[in-house]
Structures are given as C-alpha cells and as structure tokens.
LODRENLO-408668 format. One record per residue: residue in one letter; x, y, z of N, C-alpha, C in turn. Coordinates in steps of 0.1 Angstrom, whole numbers, padded with zeros to 4 digits, always signed. Last residue first. Layout:
AXYZXYZXYZ...
//
This chain:
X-0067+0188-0100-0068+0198-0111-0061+0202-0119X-0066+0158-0084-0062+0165-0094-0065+0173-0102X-0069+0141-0066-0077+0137-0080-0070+0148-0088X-0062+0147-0043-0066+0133-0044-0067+0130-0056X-0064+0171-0040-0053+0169-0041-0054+0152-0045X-0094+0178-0040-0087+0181-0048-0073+0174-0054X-0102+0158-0022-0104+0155-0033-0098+0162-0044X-0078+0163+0005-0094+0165-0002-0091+0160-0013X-0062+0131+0023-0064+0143+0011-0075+0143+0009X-0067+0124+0057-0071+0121+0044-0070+0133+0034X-0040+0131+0079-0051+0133+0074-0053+0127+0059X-0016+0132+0102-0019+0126+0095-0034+0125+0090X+0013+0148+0118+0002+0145+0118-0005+0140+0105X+0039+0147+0120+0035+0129+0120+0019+0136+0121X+0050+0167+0120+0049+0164+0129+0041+0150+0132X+0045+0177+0093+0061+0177+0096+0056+0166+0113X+0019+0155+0079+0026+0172+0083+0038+0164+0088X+0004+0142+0051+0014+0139+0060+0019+0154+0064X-0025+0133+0033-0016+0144+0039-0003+0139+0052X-0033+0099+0013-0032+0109+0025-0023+0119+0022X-0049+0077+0002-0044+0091+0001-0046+0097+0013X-0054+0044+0002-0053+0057+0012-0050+0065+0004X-0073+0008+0000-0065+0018-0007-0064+0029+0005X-0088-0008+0005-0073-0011+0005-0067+0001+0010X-0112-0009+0000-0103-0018-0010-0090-0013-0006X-0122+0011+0017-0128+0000+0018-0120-0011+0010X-0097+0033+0029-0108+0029+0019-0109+0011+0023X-0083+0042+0058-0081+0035+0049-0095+0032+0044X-0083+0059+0078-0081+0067+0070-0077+0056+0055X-0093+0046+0103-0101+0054+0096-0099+0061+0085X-0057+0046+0109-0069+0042+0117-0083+0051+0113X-0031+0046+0106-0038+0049+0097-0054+0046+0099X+0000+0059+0127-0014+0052+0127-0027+0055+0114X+0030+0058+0120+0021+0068+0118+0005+0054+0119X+0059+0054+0146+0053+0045+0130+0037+0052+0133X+0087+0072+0145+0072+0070+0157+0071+0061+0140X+0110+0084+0133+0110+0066+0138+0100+0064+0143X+0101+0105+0124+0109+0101+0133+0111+0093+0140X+0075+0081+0109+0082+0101+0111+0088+0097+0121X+0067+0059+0085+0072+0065+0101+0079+0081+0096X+0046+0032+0075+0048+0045+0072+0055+0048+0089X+0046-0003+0063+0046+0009+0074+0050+0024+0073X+0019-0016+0044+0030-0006+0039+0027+0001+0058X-0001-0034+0037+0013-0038+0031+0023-0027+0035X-0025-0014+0043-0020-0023+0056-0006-0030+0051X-0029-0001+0013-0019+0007+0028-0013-0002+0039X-0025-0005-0014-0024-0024-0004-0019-0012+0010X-0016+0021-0028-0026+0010-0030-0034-0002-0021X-0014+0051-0015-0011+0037-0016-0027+0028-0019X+0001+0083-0014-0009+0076-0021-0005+0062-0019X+0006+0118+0002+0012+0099-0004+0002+0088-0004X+0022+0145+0004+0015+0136-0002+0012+0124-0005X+0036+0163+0032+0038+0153+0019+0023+0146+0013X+0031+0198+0034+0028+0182+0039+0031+0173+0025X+0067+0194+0039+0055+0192+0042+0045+0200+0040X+0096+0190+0019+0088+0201+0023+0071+0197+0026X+0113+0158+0022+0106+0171+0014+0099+0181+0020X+0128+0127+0016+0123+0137+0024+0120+0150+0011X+0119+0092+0020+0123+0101+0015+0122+0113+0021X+0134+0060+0020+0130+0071+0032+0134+0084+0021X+0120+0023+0019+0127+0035+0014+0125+0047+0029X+0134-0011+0025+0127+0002+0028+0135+0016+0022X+0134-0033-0001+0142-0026+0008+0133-0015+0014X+0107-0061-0003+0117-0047-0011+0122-0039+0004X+0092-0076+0009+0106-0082+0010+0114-0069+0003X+0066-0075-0009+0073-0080+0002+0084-0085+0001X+0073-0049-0037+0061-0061-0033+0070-0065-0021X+0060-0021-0060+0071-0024-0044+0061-0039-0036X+0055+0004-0079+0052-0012-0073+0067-0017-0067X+0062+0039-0077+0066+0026-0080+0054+0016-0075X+0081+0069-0068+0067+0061-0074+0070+0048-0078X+0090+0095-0044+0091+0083-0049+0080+0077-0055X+0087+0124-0051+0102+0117-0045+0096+0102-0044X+0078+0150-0069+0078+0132-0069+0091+0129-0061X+0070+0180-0060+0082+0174-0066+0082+0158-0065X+0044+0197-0052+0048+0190-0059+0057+0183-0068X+0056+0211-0034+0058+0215-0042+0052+0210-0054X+0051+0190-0010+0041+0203-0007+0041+0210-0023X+0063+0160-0023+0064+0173-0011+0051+0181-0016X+0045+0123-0030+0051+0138-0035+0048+0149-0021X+0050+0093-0038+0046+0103-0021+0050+0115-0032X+0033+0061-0041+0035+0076-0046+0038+0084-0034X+0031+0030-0046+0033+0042-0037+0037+0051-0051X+0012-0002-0046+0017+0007-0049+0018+0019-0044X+0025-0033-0036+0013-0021-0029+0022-0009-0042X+0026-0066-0018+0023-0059-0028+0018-0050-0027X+0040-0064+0018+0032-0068+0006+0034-0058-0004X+0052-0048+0037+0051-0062+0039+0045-0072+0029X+0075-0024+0036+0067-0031+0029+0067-0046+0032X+0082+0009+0048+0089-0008+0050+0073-0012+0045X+0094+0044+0049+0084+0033+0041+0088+0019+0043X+0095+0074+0064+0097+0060+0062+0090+0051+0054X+0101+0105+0056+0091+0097+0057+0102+0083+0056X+0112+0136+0067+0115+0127+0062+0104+0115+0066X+0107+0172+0060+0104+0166+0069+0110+0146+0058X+0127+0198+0060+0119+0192+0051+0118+0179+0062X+0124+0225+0085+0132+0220+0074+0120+0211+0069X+0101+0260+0090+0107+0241+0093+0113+0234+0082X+0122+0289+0092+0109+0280+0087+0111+0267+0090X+0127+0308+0124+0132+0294+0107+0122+0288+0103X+0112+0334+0133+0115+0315+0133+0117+0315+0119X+0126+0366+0135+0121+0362+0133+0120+0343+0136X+0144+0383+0149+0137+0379+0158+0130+0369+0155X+0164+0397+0135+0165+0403+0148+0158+0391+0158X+0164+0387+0108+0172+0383+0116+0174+0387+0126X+0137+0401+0103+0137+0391+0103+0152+0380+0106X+0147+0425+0099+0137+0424+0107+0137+0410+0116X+0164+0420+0077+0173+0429+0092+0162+0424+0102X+0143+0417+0055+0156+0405+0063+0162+0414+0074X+0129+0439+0057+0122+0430+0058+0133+0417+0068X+0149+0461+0042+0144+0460+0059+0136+0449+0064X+0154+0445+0017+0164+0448+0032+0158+0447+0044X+0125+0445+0008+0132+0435+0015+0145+0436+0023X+0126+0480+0009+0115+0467+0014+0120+0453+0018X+0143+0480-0012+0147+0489-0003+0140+0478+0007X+0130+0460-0031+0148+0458-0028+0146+0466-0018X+0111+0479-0038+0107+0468-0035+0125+0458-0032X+0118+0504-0051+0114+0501-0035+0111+0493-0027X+0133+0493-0075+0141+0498-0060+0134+0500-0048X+0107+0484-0088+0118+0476-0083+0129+0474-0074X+0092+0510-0085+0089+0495-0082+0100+0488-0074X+0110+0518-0107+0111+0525-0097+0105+0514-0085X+0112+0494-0129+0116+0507-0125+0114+0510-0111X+0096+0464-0122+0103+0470-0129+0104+0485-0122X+0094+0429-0105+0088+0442-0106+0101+0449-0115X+0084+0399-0114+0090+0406-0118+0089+0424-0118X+0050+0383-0100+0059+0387-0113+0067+0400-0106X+0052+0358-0073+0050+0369-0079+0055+0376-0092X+0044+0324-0078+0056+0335-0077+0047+0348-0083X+0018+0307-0063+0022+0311-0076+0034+0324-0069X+0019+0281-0042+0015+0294-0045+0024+0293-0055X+0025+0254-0042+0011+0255-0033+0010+0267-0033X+0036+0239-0075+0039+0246-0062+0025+0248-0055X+0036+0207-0091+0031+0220-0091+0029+0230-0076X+0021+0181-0104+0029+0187-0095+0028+0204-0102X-0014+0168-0105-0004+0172-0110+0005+0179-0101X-0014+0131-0093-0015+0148-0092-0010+0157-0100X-0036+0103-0106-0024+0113-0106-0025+0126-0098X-0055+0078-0098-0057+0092-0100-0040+0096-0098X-0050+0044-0100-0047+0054-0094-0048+0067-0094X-0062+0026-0122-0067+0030-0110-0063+0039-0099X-0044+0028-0139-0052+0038-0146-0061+0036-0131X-0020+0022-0121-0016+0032-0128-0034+0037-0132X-0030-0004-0116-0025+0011-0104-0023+0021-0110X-0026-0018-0137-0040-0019-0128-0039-0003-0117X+0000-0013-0145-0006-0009-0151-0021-0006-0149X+0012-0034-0123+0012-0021-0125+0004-0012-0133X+0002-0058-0137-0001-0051-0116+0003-0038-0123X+0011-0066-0158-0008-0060-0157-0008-0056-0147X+0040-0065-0154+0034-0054-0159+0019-0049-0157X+0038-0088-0135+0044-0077-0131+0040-0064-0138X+0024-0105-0157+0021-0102-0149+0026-0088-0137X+0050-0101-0176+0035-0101-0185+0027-0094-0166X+0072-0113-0160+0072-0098-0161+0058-0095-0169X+0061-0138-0159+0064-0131-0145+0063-0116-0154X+0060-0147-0185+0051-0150-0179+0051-0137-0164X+0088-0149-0193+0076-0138-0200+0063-0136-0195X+0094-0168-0175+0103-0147-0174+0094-0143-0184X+0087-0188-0186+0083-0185-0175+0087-0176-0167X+0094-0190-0217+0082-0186-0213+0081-0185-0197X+0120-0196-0207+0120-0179-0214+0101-0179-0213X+0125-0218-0201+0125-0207-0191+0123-0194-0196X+0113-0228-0223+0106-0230-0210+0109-0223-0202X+0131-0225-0241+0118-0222-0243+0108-0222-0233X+0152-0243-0231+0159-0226-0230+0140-0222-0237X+0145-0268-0230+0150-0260-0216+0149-0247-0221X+0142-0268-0259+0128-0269-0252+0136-0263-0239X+0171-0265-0273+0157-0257-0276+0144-0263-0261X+0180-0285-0245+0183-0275-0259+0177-0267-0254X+0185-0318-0232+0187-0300-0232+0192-0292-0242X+0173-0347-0244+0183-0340-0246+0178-0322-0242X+0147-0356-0225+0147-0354-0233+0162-0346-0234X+0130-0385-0208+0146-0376-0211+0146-0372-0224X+0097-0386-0199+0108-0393-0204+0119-0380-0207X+0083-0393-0165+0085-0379-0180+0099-0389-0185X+0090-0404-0148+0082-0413-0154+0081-0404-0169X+0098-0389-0121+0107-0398-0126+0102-0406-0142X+0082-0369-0117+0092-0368-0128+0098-0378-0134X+0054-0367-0109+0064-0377-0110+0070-0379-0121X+0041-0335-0100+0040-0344-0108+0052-0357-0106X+0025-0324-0073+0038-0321-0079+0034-0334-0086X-0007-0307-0064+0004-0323-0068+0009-0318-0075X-0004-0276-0053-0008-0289-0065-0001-0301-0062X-0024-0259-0024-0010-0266-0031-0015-0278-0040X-0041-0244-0013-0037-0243-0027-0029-0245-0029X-0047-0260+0012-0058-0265+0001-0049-0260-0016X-0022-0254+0026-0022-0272+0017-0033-0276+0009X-0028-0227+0026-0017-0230+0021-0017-0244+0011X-0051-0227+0047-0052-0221+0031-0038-0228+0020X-0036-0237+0067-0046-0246+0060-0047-0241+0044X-0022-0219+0070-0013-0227+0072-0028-0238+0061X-0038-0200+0077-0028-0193+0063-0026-0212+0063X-0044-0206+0098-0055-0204+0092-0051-0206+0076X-0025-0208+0115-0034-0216+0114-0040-0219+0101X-0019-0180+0112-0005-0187+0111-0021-0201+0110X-0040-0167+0132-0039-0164+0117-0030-0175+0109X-0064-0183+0148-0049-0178+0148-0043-0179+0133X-0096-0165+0159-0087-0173+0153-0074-0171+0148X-0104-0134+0163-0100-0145+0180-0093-0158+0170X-0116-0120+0147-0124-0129+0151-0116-0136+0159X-0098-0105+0133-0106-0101+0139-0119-0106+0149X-0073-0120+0133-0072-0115+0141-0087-0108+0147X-0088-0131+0108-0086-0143+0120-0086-0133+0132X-0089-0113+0088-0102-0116+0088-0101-0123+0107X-0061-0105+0083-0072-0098+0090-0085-0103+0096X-0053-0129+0072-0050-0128+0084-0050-0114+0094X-0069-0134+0048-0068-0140+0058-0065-0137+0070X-0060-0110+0037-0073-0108+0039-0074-0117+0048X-0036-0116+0032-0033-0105+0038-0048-0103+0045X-0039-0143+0014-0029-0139+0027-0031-0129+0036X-0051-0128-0007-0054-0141-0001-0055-0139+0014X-0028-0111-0017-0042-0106-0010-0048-0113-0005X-0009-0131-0025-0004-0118-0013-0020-0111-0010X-0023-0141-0047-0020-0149-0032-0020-0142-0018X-0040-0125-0068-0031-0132-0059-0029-0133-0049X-0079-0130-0064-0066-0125-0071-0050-0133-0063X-0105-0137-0054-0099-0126-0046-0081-0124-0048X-0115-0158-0067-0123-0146-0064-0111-0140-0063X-0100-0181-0056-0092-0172-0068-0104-0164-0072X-0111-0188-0030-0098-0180-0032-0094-0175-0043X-0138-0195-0019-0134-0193-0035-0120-0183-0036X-0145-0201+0006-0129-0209+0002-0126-0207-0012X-0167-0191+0017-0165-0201+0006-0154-0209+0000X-0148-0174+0032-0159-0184+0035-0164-0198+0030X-0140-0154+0010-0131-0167+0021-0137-0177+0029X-0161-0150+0001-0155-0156-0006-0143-0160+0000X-0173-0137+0018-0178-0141+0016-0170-0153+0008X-0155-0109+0018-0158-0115+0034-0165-0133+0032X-0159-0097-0004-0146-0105+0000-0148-0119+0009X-0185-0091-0003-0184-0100-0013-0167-0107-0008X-0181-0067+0013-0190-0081+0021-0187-0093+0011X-0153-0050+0009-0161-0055+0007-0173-0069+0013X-0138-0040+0040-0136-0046+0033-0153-0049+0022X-0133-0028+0070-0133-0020+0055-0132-0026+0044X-0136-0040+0088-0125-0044+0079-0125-0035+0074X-0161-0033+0099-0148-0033+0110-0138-0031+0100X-0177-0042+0077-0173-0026+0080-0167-0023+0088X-0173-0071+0074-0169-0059+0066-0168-0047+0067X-0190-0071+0097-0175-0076+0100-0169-0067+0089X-0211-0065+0094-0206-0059+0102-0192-0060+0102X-0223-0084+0071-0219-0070+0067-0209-0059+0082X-0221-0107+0083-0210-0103+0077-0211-0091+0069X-0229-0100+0119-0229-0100+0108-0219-0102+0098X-0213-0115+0152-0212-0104+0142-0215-0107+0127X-0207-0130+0175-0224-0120+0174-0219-0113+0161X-0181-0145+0175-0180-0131+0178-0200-0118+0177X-0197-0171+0166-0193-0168+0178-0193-0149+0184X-0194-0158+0136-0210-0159+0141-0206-0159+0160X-0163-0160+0132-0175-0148+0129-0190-0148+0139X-0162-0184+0136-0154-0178+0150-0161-0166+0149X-0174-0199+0116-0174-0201+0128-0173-0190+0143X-0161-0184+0092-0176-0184+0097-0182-0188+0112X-0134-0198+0100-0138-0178+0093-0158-0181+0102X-0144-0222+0095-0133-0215+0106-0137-0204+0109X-0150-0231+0066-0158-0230+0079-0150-0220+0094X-0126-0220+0054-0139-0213+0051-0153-0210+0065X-0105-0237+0062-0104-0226+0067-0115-0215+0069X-0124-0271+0079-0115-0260+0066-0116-0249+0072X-0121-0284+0110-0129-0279+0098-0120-0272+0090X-0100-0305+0131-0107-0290+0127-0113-0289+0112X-0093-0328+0152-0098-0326+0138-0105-0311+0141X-0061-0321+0171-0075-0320+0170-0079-0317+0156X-0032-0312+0171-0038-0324+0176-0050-0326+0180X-0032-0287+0159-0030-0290+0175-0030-0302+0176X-0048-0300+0130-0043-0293+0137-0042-0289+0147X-0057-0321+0100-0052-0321+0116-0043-0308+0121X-0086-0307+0084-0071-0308+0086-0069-0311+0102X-0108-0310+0056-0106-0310+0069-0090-0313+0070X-0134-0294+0036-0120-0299+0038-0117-0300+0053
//
C-alpha cells in the first residue's frame, strides 16, 4: 500500500517499520528486546496483520513505540495505519426508507450489547490473567495478655510512650499515588495492609485517580506504558521494570522508590 505523505510517495506503514528497523542495524529479535515486546508482535506490524494484535488502542500504542524506536514519526505512521483500517462508508442514499420502530430501537440495543459483551471479555481477560493478592496485614497482632502479664505489660508501655515522646520519629504518614491514563489498562494498587484502594479497567481519556495509604503500595497493571504513575507530582520511571506483554507489578515506597514485586506478593499466598 502506498500513501502521499510530506509531499513525497512513501511505502505502507509495514514497509516503513522494516525500513527504518534494518537502517537502525537492528534485528527483529533485537528490536523486541529494546521493546520488551514479543518478536511475533514486531512482525505483524510489518506485515500490516493488524488484527493479530487485538484492538485498536494496542495497534496504536505498538505503533508508536515501534516509530520512536526507529527515528520514524509516529503521528505518520498512525496516520497511514488509520486510512488502511478505514471502511467504505456505505451510500445511504440508495438503502430504502424504512418507517422508525422496532428495527431503529433493535439496532441500537444490539450495538450497547455489543460494547458492554466486549467491555465485559476485557475485563474478565485481566481478571483470570491477573494473579490476585490476598489482603492482609505485613505482621500478625500479638495475643491478648492476661493477669499479672497484663499489668506489666500496661506498666511497660507507659514507660515505652514517655520514652518515645521524649525523643522518638513519627512514623511516616501514608504516602499518595497518582494515576493519568492514556490507554486501555487494568489497575490494582493495594497499601502495605493489604487494604484495596483502587481496582478496575480504566481506558483513555478516564479521569485521573489519586490514592493514598501506608507504603509500600502495591500496584499491578496491565497496558503499564497506558498509565502515568507520580509521587509528589515527580512522575515515577518504570525503566526495566516492565514484562515483555505490557504488563508490571510493582512495590512503591513513600519516597517514589520503585521496585518489581517478589513473587510472593505478585502471586499470592
């Protein structure tokens, strides 16, 4: 496929990708592992098999990683992708009139059963692809002391707090996370306690959230490059800490430091 663009014939978007790839000396297994992306992705934009690689918003998003990493101008790129996956609009004028009833009100009811069918299979893809945590505190409470115990252990904490208003540090308050969404992505964040402060599908254009809690927070995403994360307005770098499909778990400290969860906390005991 070919397109006028700048005012110069250019190649499709597939050859483009391949072009600017082989320029840059870079395999396409190499390119995939700059991306973190499967080599089968890498390959299927190439090919221009765009419905390989699901909806649109990942199309898009793969696109215009693939450009910046190769020196091509993404807005270009998207811009081509765009007129190969556009249909001919049909000519209405020539559909015959039919009185509005039953068929208008069956047409828009299949195409709200259509959207929420699909809003539901995204979610439900995240859900049994997403490992849960269980919640649940990061120490067990001590039991209940009795008799005599009891008063020494009261006499003990007196002098503990006198101690500890002579000289001791405040623990750190709860720390607050940002979230702005430029795509489809699923989130989870839970505090140190295990208390859920936010879960959901969240697609481009949803309001930014901000939650807070007792660090380190926990937070799980599906589409991570769809999603800016910030601590005190710094916006947190996720550099090596994103899976090959997208995806992250992470640790968040009070201080924007930022690590991959072990596996424990990643999967769940």
């Amino acid at each position: 496929m070919a397109s006028e663009v700048g005012g110069e014939q250019r190649c499709g978007t597939g050859a483009r990708l391949r072009a600017g790839r082989e320029k840059q000396g870079l395999s396409l297994a190499q390119a995939a592992e700059t991306l973190y992306l499967d080599p089968r992705t890498l390959e299927a934009l190439e090919a221009e098999d765009f419905a390989a690689l699901g909806a649109d918003v990942y199309v898009r998003g793969h696109l215009r990683r693939y450009a910046e990493l190769i020196g091509e101008s993404p807005a270009q790129l998207q811009e081509l992708y765009a007129r190969s996956a556009r249909a001919p609009h049909p000519d209405l004028t020539r559909i015959p009139h039919r009185e509005p009833g039953r068929d208008a009100a069956r047409l828009v009811m299949r195409s709200f059963q259509g959207l929420a069918g699909f809003a539901l299979l995204a979610l439900l893809w995240w859900l049994l692809n997403t490992p849960g945590e269980k919640p649940g505190p990061l120490t067990a409470a001590a039991p209940p002391a009795s008799g005599a115990a009891a008063t020494q252990a009261s006499a003990g904490a007196g002098t503990h707090s006198a101690g500890a208003a002579d000289g001791a540090a405040p623990e750190a308050g709860p720390t607050q996370l940002g979230l702005k969404f430029s795509g489809l992505t699923w989130v989870e964040v839970s505090d140190a306690s295990g208390r859920r402060l936010l879960q959901g599908l969240y697609a481009a254009g949803s309001a930014p959230r901000t939650v807070s809690g007792a660090p380190p927070l926990r937070v799980i995403l599906g589409n991570a490059p769809a999603v800016e994360l910030r601590i005190k307005d710094q916006p947190l770098r996720l550099a090596g800490l994103v899976r090959h499909d997208g995806s992250a778990r992470l640790l968040i400290e009070g201080d924007g430091r930022t690590m991959a969860a072990p596996p424990r906390l990643a999967h769940g005991d």
